[in-house]
C-alpha positions as CSV (number, residue, x, y, z in Angstrom):
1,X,-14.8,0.7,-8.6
2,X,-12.8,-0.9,-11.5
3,X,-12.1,-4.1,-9.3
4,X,-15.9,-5.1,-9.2
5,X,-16.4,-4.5,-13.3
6,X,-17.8,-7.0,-15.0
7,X,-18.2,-9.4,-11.6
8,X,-21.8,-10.8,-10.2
9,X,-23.6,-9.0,-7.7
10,X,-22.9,-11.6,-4.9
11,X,-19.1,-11.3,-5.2
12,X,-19.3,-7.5,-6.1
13,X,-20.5,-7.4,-3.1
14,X,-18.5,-9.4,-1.2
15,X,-15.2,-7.6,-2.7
16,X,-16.3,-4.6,-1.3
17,X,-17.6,-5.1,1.9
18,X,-14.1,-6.2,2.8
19,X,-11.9,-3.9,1.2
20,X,-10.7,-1.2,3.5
21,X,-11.1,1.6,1.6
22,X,-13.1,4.9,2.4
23,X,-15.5,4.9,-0.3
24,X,-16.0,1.3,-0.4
25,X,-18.6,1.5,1.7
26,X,-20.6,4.3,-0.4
27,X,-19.9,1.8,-3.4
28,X,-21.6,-1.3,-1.5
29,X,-25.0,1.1,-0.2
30,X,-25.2,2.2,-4.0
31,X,-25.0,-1.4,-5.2
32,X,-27.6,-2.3,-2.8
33,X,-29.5,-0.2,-3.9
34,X,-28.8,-0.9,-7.6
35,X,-29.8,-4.7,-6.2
36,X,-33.3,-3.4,-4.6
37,X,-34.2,-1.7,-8.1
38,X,-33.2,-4.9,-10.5
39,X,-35.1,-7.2,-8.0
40,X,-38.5,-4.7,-8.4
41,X,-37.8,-5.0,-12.5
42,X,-38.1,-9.0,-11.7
43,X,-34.3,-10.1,-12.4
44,X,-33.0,-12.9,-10.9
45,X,-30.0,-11.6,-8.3
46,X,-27.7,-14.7,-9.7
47,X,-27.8,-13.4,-13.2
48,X,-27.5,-9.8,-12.8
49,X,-23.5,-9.0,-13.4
50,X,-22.0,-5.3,-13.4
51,X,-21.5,-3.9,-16.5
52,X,-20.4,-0.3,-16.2
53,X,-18.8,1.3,-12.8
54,X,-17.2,5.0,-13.0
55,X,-16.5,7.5,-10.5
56,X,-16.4,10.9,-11.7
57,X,-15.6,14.1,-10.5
58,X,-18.3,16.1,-8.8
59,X,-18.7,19.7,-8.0
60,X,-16.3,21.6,-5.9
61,X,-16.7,23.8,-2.8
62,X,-14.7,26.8,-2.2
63,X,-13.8,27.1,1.7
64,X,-11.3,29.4,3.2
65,X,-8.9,28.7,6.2
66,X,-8.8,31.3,8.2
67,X,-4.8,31.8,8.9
68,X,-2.3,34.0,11.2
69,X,-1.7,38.1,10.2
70,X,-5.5,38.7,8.9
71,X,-4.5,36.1,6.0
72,X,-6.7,33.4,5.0
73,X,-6.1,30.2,2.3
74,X,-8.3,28.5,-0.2
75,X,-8.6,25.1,-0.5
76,X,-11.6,22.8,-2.2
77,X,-14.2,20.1,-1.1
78,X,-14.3,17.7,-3.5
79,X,-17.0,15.4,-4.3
80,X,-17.6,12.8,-6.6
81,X,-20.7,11.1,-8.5
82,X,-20.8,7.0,-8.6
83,X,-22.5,5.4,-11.5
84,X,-23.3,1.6,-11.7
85,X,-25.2,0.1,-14.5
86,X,-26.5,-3.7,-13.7
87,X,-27.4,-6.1,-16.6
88,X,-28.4,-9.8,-16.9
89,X,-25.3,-12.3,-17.9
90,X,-27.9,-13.1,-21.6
91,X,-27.3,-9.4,-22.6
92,X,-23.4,-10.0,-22.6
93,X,-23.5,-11.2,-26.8
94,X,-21.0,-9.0,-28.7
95,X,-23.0,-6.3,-30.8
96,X,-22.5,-7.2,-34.4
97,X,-20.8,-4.5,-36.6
98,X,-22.6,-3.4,-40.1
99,X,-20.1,-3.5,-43.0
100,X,-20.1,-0.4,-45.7
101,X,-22.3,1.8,-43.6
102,X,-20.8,5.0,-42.6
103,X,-22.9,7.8,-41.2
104,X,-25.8,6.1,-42.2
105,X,-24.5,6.2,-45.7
106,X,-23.6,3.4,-48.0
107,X,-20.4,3.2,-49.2
């Protein structure tokens, strides 16, 4: 998901549509869906950029194999939560930084 930070929606989707990667293709329904929403909020699909992609660990499933001599082993089914935040390429100004204010408090 790091490869498609920061890129527009076009390309982002491009890049992954051809990479040949397992969850590349969960990425790309999720960006088209991200797409879908930002076109309903009336932004223009040529000026909508990615600003933040993670992938995070989800929850875990405990399963058991069930293995010779009555034994059995543990093992885990992982999943993971995708998050994409979209925003238009005018929002990209640097945020300006207040001098002497700590904490709300002057210094």
């Amino acid at each position: 998901m790091s490869m498609v930070k920061g890129m527009p929606l076009d390309s982002a989707m491009a890049v992954l549509s051809n990479t040949n990667k397992k969850s590349a293709l969960t990425a790309l329904s999720l960006l088209k869906s991200a797409a879908a929403a930002a076109k309903d909020k009336d932004y223009q699909a040529d000026k909508v950029i990615i600003c933040e992609s993670l992938v995070n660990e989800g929850r875990k499933l405990k399963r058991y194999f069930i293995r010779a001599r009555g034994r059995s082993t543990k093992f885990l089914k992982r999943s993971s939560h995708f998050k994409i935040s979209l925003c238009a390429r005018e929002d990209q100004e640097p945020k300006k930084k207040t001098k002497g204010k700590k904490n709300g408090k002057q210094s």
